[in-house]
C-alpha atoms as an extended CHARMM CRD file, in Angstrom:
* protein
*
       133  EXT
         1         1  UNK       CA             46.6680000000      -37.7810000000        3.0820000000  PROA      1               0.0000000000
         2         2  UNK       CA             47.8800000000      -39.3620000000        0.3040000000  PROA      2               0.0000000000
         3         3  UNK       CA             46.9740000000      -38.0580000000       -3.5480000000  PROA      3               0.0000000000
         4         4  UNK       CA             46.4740000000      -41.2690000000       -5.8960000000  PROA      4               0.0000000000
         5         5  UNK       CA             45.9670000000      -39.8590000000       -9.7080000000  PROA      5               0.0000000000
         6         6  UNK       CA             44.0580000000      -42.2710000000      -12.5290000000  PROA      6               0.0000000000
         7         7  UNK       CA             46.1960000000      -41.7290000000      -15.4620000000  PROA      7               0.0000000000
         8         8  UNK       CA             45.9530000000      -42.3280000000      -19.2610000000  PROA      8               0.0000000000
         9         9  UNK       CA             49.0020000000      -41.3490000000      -21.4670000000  PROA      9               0.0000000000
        10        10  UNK       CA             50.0510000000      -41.2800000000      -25.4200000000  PROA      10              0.0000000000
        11        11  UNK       CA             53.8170000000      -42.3850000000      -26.1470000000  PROA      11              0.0000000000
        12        12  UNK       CA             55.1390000000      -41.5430000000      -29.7330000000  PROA      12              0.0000000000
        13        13  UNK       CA             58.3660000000      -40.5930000000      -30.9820000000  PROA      13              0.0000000000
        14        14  UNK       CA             58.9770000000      -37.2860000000      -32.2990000000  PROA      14              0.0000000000
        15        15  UNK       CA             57.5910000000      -33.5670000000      -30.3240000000  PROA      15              0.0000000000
        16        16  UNK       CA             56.1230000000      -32.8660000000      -33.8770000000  PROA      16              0.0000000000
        17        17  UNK       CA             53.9910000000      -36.5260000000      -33.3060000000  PROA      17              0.0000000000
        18        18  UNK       CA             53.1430000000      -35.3600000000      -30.0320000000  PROA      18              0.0000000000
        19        19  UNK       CA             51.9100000000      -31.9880000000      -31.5500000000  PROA      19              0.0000000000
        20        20  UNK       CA             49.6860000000      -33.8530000000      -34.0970000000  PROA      20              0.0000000000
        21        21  UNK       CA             48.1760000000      -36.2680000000      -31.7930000000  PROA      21              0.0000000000
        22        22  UNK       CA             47.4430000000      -33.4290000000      -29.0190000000  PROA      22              0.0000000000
        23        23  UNK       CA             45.7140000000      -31.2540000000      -32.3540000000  PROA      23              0.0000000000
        24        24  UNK       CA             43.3410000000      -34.2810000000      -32.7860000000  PROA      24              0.0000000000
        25        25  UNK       CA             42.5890000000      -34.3450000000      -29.2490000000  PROA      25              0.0000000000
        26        26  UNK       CA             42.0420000000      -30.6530000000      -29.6360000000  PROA      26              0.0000000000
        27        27  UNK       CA             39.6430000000      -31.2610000000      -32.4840000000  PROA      27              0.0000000000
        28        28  UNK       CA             37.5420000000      -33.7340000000      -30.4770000000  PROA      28              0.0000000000
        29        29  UNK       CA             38.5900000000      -37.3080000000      -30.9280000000  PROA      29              0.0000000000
        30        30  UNK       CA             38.7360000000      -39.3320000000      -27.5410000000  PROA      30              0.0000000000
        31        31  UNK       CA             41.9570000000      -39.7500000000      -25.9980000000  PROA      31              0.0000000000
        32        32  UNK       CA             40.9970000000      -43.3970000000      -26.1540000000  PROA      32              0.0000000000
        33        33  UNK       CA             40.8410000000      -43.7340000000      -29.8390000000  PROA      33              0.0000000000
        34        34  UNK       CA             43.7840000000      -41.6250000000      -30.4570000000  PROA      34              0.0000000000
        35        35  UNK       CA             45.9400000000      -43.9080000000      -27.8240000000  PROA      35              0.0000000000
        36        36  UNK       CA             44.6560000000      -46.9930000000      -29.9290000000  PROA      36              0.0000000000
        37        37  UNK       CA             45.9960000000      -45.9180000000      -33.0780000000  PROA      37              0.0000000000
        38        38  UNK       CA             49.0120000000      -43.9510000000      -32.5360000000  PROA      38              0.0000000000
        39        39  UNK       CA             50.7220000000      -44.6740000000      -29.2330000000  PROA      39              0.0000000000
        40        40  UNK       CA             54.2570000000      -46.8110000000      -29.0460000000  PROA      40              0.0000000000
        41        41  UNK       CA             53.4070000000      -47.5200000000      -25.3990000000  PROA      41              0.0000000000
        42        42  UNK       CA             52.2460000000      -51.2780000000      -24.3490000000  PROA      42              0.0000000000
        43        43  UNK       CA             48.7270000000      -49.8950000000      -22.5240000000  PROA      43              0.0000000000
        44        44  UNK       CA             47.4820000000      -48.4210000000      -26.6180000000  PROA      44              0.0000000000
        45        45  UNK       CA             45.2400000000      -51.4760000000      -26.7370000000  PROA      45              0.0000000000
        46        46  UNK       CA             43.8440000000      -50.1490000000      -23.3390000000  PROA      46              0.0000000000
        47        47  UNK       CA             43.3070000000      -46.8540000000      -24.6820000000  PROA      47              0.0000000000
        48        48  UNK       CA             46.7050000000      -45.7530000000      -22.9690000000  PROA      48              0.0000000000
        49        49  UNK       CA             44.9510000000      -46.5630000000      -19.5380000000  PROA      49              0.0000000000
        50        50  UNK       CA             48.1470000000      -46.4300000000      -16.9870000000  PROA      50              0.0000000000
        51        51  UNK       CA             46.0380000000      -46.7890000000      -13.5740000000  PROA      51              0.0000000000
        52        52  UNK       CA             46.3720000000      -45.1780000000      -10.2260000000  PROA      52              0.0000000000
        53        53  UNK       CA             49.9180000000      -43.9000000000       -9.3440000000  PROA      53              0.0000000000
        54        54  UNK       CA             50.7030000000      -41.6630000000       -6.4890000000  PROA      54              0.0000000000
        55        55  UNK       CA             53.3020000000      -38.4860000000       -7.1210000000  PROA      55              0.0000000000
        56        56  UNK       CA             56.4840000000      -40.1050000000       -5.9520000000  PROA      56              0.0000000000
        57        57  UNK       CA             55.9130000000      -42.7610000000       -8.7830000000  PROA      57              0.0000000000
        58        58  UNK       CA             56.1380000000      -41.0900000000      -11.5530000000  PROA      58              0.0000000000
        59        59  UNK       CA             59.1200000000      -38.8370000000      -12.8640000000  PROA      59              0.0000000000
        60        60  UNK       CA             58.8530000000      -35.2880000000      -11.9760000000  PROA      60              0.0000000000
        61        61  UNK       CA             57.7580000000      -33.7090000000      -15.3380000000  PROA      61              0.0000000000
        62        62  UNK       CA             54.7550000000      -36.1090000000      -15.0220000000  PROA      62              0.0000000000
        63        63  UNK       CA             54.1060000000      -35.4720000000      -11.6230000000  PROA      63              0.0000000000
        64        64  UNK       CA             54.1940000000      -31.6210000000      -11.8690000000  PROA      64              0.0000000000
        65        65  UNK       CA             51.6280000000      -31.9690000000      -14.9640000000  PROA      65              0.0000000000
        66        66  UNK       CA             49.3080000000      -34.1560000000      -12.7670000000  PROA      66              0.0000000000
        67        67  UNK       CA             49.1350000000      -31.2820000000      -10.1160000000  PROA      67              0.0000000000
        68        68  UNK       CA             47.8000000000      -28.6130000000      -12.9130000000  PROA      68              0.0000000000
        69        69  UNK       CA             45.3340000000      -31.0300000000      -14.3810000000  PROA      69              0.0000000000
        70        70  UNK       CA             41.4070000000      -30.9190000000      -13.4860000000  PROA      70              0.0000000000
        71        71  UNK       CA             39.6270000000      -34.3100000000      -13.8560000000  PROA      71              0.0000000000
        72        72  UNK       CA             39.2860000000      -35.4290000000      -17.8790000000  PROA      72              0.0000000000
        73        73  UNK       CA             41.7200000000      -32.8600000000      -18.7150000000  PROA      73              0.0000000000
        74        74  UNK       CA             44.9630000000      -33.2120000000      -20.9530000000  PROA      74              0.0000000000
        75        75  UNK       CA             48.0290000000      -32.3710000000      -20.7060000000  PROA      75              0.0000000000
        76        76  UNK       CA             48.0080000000      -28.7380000000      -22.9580000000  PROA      76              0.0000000000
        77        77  UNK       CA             51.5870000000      -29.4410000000      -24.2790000000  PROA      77              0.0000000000
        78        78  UNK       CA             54.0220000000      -32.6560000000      -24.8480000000  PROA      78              0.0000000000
        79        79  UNK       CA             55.9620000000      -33.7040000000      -22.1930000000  PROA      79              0.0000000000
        80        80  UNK       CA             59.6460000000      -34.7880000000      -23.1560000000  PROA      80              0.0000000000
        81        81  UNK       CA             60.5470000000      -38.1580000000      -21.7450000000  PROA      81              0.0000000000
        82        82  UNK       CA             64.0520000000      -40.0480000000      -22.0990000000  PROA      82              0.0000000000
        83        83  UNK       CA             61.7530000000      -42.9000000000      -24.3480000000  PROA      83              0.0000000000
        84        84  UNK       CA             59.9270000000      -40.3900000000      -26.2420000000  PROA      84              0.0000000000
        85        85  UNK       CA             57.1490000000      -37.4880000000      -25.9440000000  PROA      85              0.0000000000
        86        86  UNK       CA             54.1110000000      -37.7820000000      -24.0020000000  PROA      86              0.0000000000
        87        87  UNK       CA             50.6710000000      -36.6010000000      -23.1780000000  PROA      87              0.0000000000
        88        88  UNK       CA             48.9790000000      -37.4120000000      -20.6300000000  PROA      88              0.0000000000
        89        89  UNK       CA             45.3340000000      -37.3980000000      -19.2030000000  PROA      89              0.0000000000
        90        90  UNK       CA             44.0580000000      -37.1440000000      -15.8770000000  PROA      90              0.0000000000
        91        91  UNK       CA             40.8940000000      -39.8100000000      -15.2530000000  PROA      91              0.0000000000
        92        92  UNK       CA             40.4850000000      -39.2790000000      -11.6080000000  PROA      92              0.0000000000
        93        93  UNK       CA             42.1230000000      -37.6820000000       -8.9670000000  PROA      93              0.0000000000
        94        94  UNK       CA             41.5050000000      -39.2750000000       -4.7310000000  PROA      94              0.0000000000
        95        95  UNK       CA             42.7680000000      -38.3270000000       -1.2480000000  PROA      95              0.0000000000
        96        96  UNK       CA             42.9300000000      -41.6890000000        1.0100000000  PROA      96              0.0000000000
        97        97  UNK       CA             44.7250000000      -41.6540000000        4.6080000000  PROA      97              0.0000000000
        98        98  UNK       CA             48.1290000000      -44.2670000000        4.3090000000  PROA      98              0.0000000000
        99        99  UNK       CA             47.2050000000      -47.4330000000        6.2110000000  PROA      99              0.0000000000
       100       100  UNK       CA             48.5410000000      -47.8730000000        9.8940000000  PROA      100             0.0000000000
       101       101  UNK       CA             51.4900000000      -50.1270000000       10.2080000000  PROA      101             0.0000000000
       102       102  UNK       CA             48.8540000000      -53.1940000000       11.4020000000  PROA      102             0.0000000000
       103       103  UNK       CA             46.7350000000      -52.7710000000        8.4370000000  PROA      103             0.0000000000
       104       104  UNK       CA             50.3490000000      -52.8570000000        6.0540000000  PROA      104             0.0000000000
       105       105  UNK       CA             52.2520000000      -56.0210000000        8.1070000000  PROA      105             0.0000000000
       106       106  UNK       CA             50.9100000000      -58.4340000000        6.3050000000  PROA      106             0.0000000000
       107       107  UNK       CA             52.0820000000      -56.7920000000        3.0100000000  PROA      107             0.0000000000
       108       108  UNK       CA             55.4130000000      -55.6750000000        4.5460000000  PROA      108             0.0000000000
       109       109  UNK       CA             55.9030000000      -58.9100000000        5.4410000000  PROA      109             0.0000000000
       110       110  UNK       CA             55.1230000000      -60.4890000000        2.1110000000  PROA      110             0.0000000000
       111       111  UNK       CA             57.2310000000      -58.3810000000        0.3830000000  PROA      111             0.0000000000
       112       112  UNK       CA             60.3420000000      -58.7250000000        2.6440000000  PROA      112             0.0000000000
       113       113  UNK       CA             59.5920000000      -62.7670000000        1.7590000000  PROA      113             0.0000000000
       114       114  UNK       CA             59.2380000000      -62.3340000000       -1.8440000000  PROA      114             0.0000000000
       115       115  UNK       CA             62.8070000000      -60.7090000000       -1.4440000000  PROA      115             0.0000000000
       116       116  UNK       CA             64.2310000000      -63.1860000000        0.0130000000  PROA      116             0.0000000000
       117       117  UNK       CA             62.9240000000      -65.6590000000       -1.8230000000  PROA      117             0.0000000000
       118       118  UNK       CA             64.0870000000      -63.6950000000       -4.9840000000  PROA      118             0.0000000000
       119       119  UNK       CA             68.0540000000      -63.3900000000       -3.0000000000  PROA      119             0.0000000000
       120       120  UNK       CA             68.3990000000      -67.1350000000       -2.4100000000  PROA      120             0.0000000000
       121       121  UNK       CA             67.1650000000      -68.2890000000       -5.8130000000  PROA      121             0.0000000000
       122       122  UNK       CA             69.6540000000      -66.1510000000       -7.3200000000  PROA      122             0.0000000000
       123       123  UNK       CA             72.0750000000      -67.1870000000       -5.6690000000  PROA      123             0.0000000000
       124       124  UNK       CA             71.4700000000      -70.8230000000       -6.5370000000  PROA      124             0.0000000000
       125       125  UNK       CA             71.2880000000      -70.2140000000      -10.2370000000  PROA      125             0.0000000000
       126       126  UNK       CA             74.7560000000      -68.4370000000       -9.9530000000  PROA      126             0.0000000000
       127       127  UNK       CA             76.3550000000      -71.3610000000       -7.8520000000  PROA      127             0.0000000000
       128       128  UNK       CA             74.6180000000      -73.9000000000      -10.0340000000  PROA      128             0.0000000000
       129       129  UNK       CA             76.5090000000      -75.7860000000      -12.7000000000  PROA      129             0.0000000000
       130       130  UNK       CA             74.1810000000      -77.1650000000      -15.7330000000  PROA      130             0.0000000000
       131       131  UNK       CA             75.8410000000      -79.7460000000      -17.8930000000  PROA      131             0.0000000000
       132       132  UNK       CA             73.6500000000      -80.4470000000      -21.3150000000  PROA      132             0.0000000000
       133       133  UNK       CA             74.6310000000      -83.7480000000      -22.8570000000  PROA      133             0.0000000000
């Protein structure tokens, strides 16, 4: 089985910002709201809305918050990232079986194209020589 978390975060600067915005959190203001006016991350206009990730993709200080967090819960101190401090807030939490290799060809496949794709074109725009007159 694989555990998929739904994940909202906060990004600001300084552990002392971090302290400030969990303390507001603490006081009652949505995580929402708080994301929205104080985060540095891109997803603040999204309430700091991140999605589903799975364990493996996210860095370990993350990942070993997720596993302590019940559903709607925050993280109950700052986590130190190399961009900045975060908190964090588990959504959702699911257990879904991996799909068989049949049911994952076609995306294999598409990604091993995309690839490709992605290899030749570079190699083109390295070989190519653009003259602007």
């Amino acid at each position: 089985m694989i555990v998929e978390y739904k994940v909202s975060d906060i990004a600001v600067a300084t552990e002392s910002d971090a302290q400030a915005v969990l303390a507001r959190i603490k006081k009652g203001e949505s995580f929402d709201k708080v994301a929205r006016s104080v985060s540095l991350a891109p997803n603040k206009m999204q309430g700091g809305a991140v999605g589903w990730v799975q364990a493996g993709q996210t860095l370990p200080q993350i990942t070993s918050a997720l596993t302590t967090l019940a559903k709607g819960q925050v993280s109950p101190a700052p986590i130190q990232m190399p961009q900045g401090w975060y908190l964090i807030k588990l959504e959702d939490k699911k257990s879904s079986k991996p799909p068989t290799f049949e049911q994952a060809k076609a995306a294999i496949r598409n990604g091993l194209m995309q690839k490709k794709q992605f290899e030749f074109l570079s190699q083109l725009r390295q070989g190519a020589n653009i003259v602007v007159r």
